[in-house]
C-alpha positions, 0 to 999 in steps of 0.5 A: 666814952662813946667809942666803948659803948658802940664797942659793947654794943656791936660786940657784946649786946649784937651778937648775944640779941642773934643767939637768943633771936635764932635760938627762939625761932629755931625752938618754935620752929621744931617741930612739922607744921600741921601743912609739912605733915600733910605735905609728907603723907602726900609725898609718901603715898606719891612714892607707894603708888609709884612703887607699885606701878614699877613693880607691876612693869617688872611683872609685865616685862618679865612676862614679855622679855624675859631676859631684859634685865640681864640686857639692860646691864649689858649695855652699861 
């Protein structure tokens, strides 16, 4: 008797509990996070001023070295 409810227990009731358990915590965890929203808004500003700093060097070096960017890809 024993054996069985160990068996329902570890086959049965433990594997339902794990569904429910991570179902739960995968629905609260859905959405960002008023922190993880920040955190992207950094990162996107981050990668516009980067963006804008790469563009200003490819003005800067077709000004200077007009063919660098056939040269670069002559050397791969």
């Amino acid at each position: 008797m024993l054996e069985l409810l160990v068996i329902g227990l570890v086959f049965v009731i433990a594997p339902l509990w794990l569904i429910f358990h991570y179902a739960t915590v995968w629905k609260r965890s859905k959405g960002l996070s008023a922190e993880d929203e920040a955190t992207l808004e950094e990162l996107r500003r981050t990668a516009e001023k980067l963006e804008e700093r790469l563009a200003v060097m490819e003005r800067i070096l077709d000004d200077e070295v007009p063919d660098w960017r056939s040269r670069r890809h002559d050397t791969l």
